[in-house]
C-alpha positions in Angstrom: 13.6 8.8 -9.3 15.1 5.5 -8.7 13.3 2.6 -9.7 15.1 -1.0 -9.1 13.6 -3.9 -10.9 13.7 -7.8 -10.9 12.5 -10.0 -13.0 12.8 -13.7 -12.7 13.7 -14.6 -16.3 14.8 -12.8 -19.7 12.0 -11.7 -22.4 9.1 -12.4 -19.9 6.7 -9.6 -21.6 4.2 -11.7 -20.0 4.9 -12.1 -16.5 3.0 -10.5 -13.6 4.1 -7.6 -12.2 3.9 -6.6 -8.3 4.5 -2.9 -7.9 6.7 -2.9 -4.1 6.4 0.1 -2.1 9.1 0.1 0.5 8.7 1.2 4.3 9.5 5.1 6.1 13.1 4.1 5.5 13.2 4.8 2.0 15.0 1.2 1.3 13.8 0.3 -2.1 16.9 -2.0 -3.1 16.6 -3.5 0.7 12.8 -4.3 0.2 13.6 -6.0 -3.5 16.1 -8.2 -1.8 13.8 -9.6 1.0 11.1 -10.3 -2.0 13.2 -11.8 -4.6 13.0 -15.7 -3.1 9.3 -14.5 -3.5 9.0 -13.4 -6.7 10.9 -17.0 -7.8 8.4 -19.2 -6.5 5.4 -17.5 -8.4 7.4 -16.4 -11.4 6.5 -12.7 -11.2 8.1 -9.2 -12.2 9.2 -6.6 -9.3 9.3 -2.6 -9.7 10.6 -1.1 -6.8 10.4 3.0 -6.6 12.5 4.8 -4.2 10.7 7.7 -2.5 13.4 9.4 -1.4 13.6 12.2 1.0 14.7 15.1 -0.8 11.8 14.9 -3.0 9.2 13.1 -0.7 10.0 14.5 2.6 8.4 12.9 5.8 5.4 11.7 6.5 3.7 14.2 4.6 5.8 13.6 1.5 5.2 9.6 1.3 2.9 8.1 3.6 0.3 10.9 3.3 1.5 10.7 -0.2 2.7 14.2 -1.1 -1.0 15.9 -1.6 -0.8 18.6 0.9 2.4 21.1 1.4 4.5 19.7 4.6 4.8 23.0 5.9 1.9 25.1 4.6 -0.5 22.1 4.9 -2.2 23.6 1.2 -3.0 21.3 -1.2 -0.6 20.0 -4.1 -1.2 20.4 -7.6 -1.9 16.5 -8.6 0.8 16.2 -10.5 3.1 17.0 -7.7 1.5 13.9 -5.5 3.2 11.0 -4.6 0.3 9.0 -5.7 0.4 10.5 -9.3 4.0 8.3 -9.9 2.7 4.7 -9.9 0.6 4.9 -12.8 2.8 6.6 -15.2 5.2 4.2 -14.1 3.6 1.4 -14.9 3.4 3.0 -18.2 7.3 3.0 -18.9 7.9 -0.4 -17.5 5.4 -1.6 -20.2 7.4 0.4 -22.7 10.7 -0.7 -21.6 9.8 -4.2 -21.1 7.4 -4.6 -24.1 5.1 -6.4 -21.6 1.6 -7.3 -22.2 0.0 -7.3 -19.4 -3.1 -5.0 -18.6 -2.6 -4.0 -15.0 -0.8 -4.5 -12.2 -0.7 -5.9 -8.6 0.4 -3.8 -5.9 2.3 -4.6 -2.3 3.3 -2.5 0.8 4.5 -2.9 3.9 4.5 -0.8 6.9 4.7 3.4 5.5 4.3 1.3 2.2 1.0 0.1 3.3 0.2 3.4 4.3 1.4 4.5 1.1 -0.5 2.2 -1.0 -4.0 2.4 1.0 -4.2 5.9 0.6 -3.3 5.6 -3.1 -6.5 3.5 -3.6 -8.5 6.5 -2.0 -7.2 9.0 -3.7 -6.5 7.6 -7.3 -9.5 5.7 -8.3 -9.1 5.1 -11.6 -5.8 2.6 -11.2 -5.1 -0.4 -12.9 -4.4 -2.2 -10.0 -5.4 -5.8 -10.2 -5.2 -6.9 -6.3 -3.6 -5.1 -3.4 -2.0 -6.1 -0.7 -1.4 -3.9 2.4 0.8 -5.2 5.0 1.8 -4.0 8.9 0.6 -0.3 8.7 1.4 1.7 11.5 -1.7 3.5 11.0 -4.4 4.4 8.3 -6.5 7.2 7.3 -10.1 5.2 8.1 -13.1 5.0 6.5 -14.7 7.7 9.2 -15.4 11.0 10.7 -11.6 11.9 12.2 -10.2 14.6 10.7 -7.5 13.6 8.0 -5.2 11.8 7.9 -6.5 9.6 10.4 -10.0 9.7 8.8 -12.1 11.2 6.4 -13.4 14.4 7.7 -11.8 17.6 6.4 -10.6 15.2 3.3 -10.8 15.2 -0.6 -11.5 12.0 -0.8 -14.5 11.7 -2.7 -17.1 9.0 -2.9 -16.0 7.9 -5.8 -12.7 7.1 -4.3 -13.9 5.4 -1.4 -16.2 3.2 -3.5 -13.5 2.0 -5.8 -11.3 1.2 -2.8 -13.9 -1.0 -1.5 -14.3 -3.0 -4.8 -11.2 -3.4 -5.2 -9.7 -6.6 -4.0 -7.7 -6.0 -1.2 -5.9 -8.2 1.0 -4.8 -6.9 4.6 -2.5 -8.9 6.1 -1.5 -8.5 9.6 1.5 -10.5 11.9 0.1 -11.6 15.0 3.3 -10.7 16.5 3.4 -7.0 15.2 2.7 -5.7 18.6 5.7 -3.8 19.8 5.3 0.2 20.4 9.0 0.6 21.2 10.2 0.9 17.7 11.5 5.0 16.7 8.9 4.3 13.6 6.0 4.0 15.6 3.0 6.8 15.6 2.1 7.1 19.4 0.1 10.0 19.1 -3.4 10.4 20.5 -5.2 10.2 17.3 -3.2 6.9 16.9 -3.9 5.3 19.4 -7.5 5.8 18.5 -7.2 3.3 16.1 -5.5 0.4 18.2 -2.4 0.5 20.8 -0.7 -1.7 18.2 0.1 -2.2 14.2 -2.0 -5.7 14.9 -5.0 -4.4 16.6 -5.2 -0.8 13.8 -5.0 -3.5 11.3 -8.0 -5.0 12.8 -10.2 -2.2 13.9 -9.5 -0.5 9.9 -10.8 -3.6 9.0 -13.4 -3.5 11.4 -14.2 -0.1 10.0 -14.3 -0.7 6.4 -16.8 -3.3 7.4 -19.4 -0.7 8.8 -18.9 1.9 6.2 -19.3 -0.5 3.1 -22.4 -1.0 4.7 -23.6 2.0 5.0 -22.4 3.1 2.0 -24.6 -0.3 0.4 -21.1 -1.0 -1.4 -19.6 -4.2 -2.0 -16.7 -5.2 0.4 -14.2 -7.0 -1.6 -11.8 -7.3 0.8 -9.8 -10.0 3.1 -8.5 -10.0 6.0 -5.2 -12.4 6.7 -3.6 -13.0 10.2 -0.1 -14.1 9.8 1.0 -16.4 13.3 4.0 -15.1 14.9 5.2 -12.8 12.2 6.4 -9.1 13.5 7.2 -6.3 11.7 8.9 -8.4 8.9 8.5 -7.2 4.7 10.2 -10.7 3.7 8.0 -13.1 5.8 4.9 -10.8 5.0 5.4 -10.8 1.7 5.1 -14.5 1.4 1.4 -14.6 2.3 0.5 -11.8 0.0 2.6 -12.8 -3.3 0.4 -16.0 -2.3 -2.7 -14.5 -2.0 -2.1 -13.0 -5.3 -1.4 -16.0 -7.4 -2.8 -18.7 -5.8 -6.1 -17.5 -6.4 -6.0 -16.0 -10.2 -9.6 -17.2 -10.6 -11.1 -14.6 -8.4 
Protein backbone atom coordinates (compact mmCIF):
# COMPACT_ATOMS: atom_id res chain seq x y z
CA UNK A 1 0.00 0.00 0.00
CA UNK A 2 0.90 3.52 -0.19
CA UNK A 3 2.14 5.18 2.75
CA UNK A 4 3.15 9.11 2.44
CA UNK A 5 5.18 10.52 5.22
CA UNK A 6 6.38 13.91 6.67
CA UNK A 7 8.59 14.61 8.97
CA UNK A 8 9.52 18.08 10.06
CA UNK A 9 13.29 17.80 10.15
CA UNK A 10 16.23 15.29 9.08
CA UNK A 11 17.51 12.42 11.61
CA UNK A 12 14.54 13.13 14.12
CA UNK A 13 14.66 9.30 15.46
CA UNK A 14 13.04 10.95 18.31
CA UNK A 15 10.14 12.84 17.19
CA UNK A 16 6.45 11.92 17.82
CA UNK A 17 4.72 10.26 15.48
CA UNK A 18 0.81 10.79 14.59
CA UNK A 19 -0.50 7.97 12.57
CA UNK A 20 -3.28 10.05 9.91
CA UNK A 21 -6.12 8.15 8.75
CA UNK A 22 -7.68 9.94 5.78
CA UNK A 23 -11.59 10.29 5.07
CA UNK A 24 -14.09 7.84 2.56
CA UNK A 25 -12.18 9.58 -0.14
CA UNK A 26 -9.18 7.67 0.04
CA UNK A 27 -6.95 11.03 -0.14
CA UNK A 28 -4.00 10.24 1.89
CA UNK A 29 -1.50 12.75 0.19
CA UNK A 30 -4.59 15.48 0.43
CA UNK A 31 -5.00 14.74 4.24
CA UNK A 32 -0.91 15.15 4.82
CA UNK A 33 -1.07 18.48 3.07
CA UNK A 34 -3.90 19.96 5.30
CA UNK A 35 -1.75 18.68 8.51
CA UNK A 36 1.69 19.59 7.57
CA UNK A 37 1.34 23.56 9.08
CA UNK A 38 0.29 21.22 12.05
CA UNK A 39 2.75 18.92 12.40
CA UNK A 40 5.45 22.30 12.22
CA UNK A 41 4.12 23.88 15.18
CA UNK A 42 4.51 20.83 17.51
CA UNK A 43 7.52 19.28 15.78
CA UNK A 44 5.92 15.84 15.15
CA UNK A 45 6.36 12.87 12.51
CA UNK A 46 3.25 12.09 9.93
CA UNK A 47 2.45 8.50 8.37
CA UNK A 48 -0.21 8.62 6.18
CA UNK A 49 -1.66 5.12 4.72
CA UNK A 50 -3.81 5.07 1.71
CA UNK A 51 -6.69 2.67 1.92
CA UNK A 52 -7.33 2.43 -1.41
CA UNK A 53 -10.34 0.89 -3.09
CA UNK A 54 -9.19 -1.94 -4.90
CA UNK A 55 -7.97 -3.48 -1.86
CA UNK A 56 -10.31 -1.87 0.85
CA UNK A 57 -13.48 -1.59 -1.01
CA UNK A 58 -16.42 0.49 0.56
CA UNK A 59 -17.57 0.93 3.64
CA UNK A 60 -17.06 -2.47 4.57
CA UNK A 61 -13.50 -2.51 3.39
CA UNK A 62 -12.31 0.73 5.45
CA UNK A 63 -14.60 2.25 7.80
CA UNK A 64 -15.97 -1.16 9.10
CA UNK A 65 -12.35 -1.96 8.70
CA UNK A 66 -12.24 -4.97 6.36
CA UNK A 67 -13.37 -7.74 9.15
CA UNK A 68 -16.38 -9.09 7.51
CA UNK A 69 -16.61 -10.08 3.50
CA UNK A 70 -18.48 -7.04 1.61
CA UNK A 71 -20.52 -9.32 -0.14
CA UNK A 72 -20.86 -12.58 1.89
CA UNK A 73 -20.88 -10.59 5.18
CA UNK A 74 -18.49 -13.83 6.74
CA UNK A 75 -15.84 -12.95 8.75
CA UNK A 76 -12.15 -12.21 7.58
CA UNK A 77 -9.28 -14.05 8.53
CA UNK A 78 -7.38 -11.26 10.83
CA UNK A 79 -4.80 -10.88 8.90
CA UNK A 80 -6.91 -9.77 6.07
CA UNK A 81 -8.46 -6.76 8.26
CA UNK A 82 -7.90 -3.31 7.79
CA UNK A 83 -7.19 -2.91 11.36
CA UNK A 84 -4.31 -5.54 11.27
CA UNK A 85 -2.08 -2.73 8.98
CA UNK A 86 -1.43 -0.05 11.56
CA UNK A 87 0.54 -1.87 13.82
CA UNK A 88 2.89 -3.69 11.64
CA UNK A 89 3.31 -0.41 10.14
CA UNK A 90 4.40 1.22 12.87
CA UNK A 91 6.86 -1.47 12.96
CA UNK A 92 8.65 -0.58 9.59
CA UNK A 93 8.56 3.18 10.12
CA UNK A 94 10.64 2.40 13.31
CA UNK A 95 12.89 0.32 11.06
CA UNK A 96 13.18 2.67 8.36
CA UNK A 97 13.46 5.68 10.44
CA UNK A 98 15.58 4.22 13.31
CA UNK A 99 13.14 5.93 15.67
CA UNK A 100 12.95 5.41 19.29
CA UNK A 101 9.90 6.04 20.24
CA UNK A 102 7.62 3.32 22.07
CA UNK A 103 4.25 4.07 20.57
CA UNK A 104 2.31 6.12 18.70
CA UNK A 105 -0.50 8.74 18.55
CA UNK A 106 -3.28 8.20 16.30
CA UNK A 107 -5.73 10.88 14.27
CA UNK A 108 -8.87 10.54 12.02
CA UNK A 109 -11.17 12.43 10.56
CA UNK A 110 -14.59 11.75 9.24
CA UNK A 111 -14.45 7.60 7.70
CA UNK A 112 -10.95 7.99 9.42
CA UNK A 113 -12.60 8.55 12.71
CA UNK A 114 -14.68 5.78 12.00
CA UNK A 115 -11.80 3.96 10.99
CA UNK A 116 -9.68 4.59 13.91
CA UNK A 117 -12.62 4.14 16.68
CA UNK A 118 -13.32 0.83 15.59
CA UNK A 119 -9.63 -0.07 15.54
CA UNK A 120 -9.48 0.59 19.32
CA UNK A 121 -12.42 -2.05 19.63
CA UNK A 122 -11.19 -4.42 17.78
CA UNK A 123 -7.31 -4.38 18.32
CA UNK A 124 -6.74 -4.07 21.96
CA UNK A 125 -3.45 -4.58 22.39
CA UNK A 126 -2.11 -1.31 20.27
CA UNK A 127 0.47 0.91 21.11
CA UNK A 128 -1.36 3.80 20.69
CA UNK A 129 -0.45 6.51 23.04
CA UNK A 130 -3.60 9.07 22.62
CA UNK A 131 -6.35 9.11 20.02
CA UNK A 132 -8.00 11.51 18.47
CA UNK A 133 -11.33 10.95 16.56
CA UNK A 134 -12.66 13.71 14.62
CA UNK A 135 -16.22 14.42 12.63
CA UNK A 136 -17.45 10.81 12.31
CA UNK A 137 -20.39 10.37 10.32
CA UNK A 138 -21.39 7.64 12.55
CA UNK A 139 -20.00 4.97 15.06
CA UNK A 140 -20.48 1.55 16.04
CA UNK A 141 -21.68 2.46 19.99
CA UNK A 142 -21.11 1.09 22.99
CA UNK A 143 -24.76 -0.66 22.93
CA UNK A 144 -27.38 -3.26 22.05
CA UNK A 145 -27.88 -2.31 18.02
CA UNK A 146 -26.87 -4.79 15.93
CA UNK A 147 -23.34 -4.12 14.33
CA UNK A 148 -22.04 -1.87 12.94
CA UNK A 149 -24.08 0.60 14.61
CA UNK A 150 -23.60 -1.16 18.04
CA UNK A 151 -22.49 -3.99 19.71
CA UNK A 152 -24.95 -6.74 19.42
CA UNK A 153 -24.24 -9.50 16.95
CA UNK A 154 -20.41 -8.26 17.30
CA UNK A 155 -16.96 -9.79 18.08
CA UNK A 156 -16.02 -7.30 20.03
CA UNK A 157 -15.07 -8.64 23.18
CA UNK A 158 -14.85 -7.22 26.64
CA UNK A 159 -11.60 -6.97 26.51
CA UNK A 160 -11.73 -4.74 23.60
CA UNK A 161 -14.17 -2.47 24.88
CA UNK A 162 -12.40 -2.05 28.17
CA UNK A 163 -9.08 -1.07 26.60
CA UNK A 164 -10.95 1.49 24.41
CA UNK A 165 -12.30 3.11 27.41
CA UNK A 166 -8.80 3.39 29.12
CA UNK A 167 -7.37 4.59 26.50
CA UNK A 168 -7.13 8.34 26.16
CA UNK A 169 -9.24 9.46 23.66
CA UNK A 170 -10.06 12.71 22.57
CA UNK A 171 -13.37 13.34 20.50
CA UNK A 172 -13.50 16.33 18.93
CA UNK A 173 -16.53 17.63 17.24
CA UNK A 174 -17.17 21.13 14.94
CA UNK A 175 -20.11 22.92 16.16
CA UNK A 176 -20.80 23.65 12.60
CA UNK A 177 -20.69 19.94 11.31
CA UNK A 178 -24.35 19.87 10.85
CA UNK A 179 -25.05 19.64 7.22
CA UNK A 180 -26.87 16.18 5.87
CA UNK A 181 -26.70 17.29 2.24
CA UNK A 182 -23.24 16.13 1.63
CA UNK A 183 -23.15 12.58 -0.95
CA UNK A 184 -20.82 11.20 2.18
CA UNK A 185 -23.50 11.29 4.55
CA UNK A 186 -25.12 7.90 6.24
CA UNK A 187 -28.96 8.87 6.29
CA UNK A 188 -30.11 5.56 6.99
CA UNK A 189 -32.57 4.69 9.77
CA UNK A 190 -30.06 3.10 12.03
CA UNK A 191 -28.23 6.42 11.56
CA UNK A 192 -30.20 8.59 12.47
CA UNK A 193 -30.61 6.65 15.64
CA UNK A 194 -27.60 8.10 16.71
CA UNK A 195 -28.09 11.92 15.97
CA UNK A 196 -29.60 13.74 12.72
CA UNK A 197 -26.06 15.24 12.46
CA UNK A 198 -22.10 14.35 12.57
CA UNK A 199 -22.31 17.03 15.77
CA UNK A 200 -25.14 15.59 17.67
CA UNK A 201 -23.73 11.37 16.92
CA UNK A 202 -20.58 12.88 18.23
CA UNK A 203 -22.38 13.81 21.30
CA UNK A 204 -24.81 11.14 21.94
CA UNK A 205 -21.45 8.33 21.33
CA UNK A 206 -20.13 10.26 23.88
CA UNK A 207 -23.13 10.36 25.75
CA UNK A 208 -23.05 6.54 25.42
CA UNK A 209 -19.66 5.66 26.34
CA UNK A 210 -20.51 7.52 29.40
CA UNK A 211 -23.38 5.04 30.52
CA UNK A 212 -21.60 1.93 29.56
CA UNK A 213 -18.15 2.69 31.32
CA UNK A 214 -20.36 2.84 34.09
CA UNK A 215 -21.93 -0.05 33.90
CA UNK A 216 -19.13 -1.80 32.90
CA UNK A 217 -17.38 -0.10 36.44
CA UNK A 218 -14.46 0.84 33.92
CA UNK A 219 -12.55 3.97 33.90
CA UNK A 220 -13.57 6.56 31.22
CA UNK A 221 -10.51 8.20 30.09
CA UNK A 222 -11.88 10.12 27.55
CA UNK A 223 -12.66 13.93 26.39
CA UNK A 224 -14.91 15.39 24.78
CA UNK A 225 -13.85 18.85 22.65
CA UNK A 226 -16.43 21.10 20.83
CA UNK A 227 -14.67 23.03 18.18
CA UNK A 228 -16.84 26.63 17.49
CA UNK A 229 -17.81 27.06 13.99
CA UNK A 230 -15.72 24.41 12.38
CA UNK A 231 -17.61 22.05 9.65
CA UNK A 232 -16.55 19.18 8.20
CA UNK A 233 -12.82 20.43 7.87
CA UNK A 234 -9.56 17.69 8.51
CA UNK A 235 -7.05 20.91 8.55
CA UNK A 236 -8.87 23.15 11.08
CA UNK A 237 -9.83 19.90 13.13
CA UNK A 238 -6.66 18.76 13.25
CA UNK A 239 -5.38 21.74 15.00
CA UNK A 240 -7.29 21.06 18.24
CA UNK A 241 -6.30 17.48 18.36
CA UNK A 242 -2.36 17.79 17.43
CA UNK A 243 -2.92 20.23 20.48
CA UNK A 244 -4.59 18.15 22.63
CA UNK A 245 -1.80 15.71 22.05
CA UNK A 246 1.18 17.74 22.93
CA UNK A 247 0.05 20.30 24.93
CA UNK A 248 -0.69 17.95 27.63
CA UNK A 249 2.37 15.24 27.58
CA UNK A 250 2.07 15.08 31.33
CA UNK A 251 -1.21 13.20 31.34
Amino acid sequence: MKVFYYSPKADADDLPIVMLLHGAHRDAAAYLDDVIETANLYNCKIIAPEFDQENFGGVDGYNLGNVNDRKTKKLNSINKWAFSVLEPLFDTVLAQTKSHVKGYYLYGHSGGAQFGHRFLMFIPNNRVIEASFANAGWYTMPNQAEYPFGLQKSIITQQGLTSFFNKKVFILLGTADVDRDSKDFNKSAEADDQGKSRFERGKNFFAAAQKKAEEMKVKLNWTEIFVPDVGHDNKRMSKPSFGAFFTSLSH
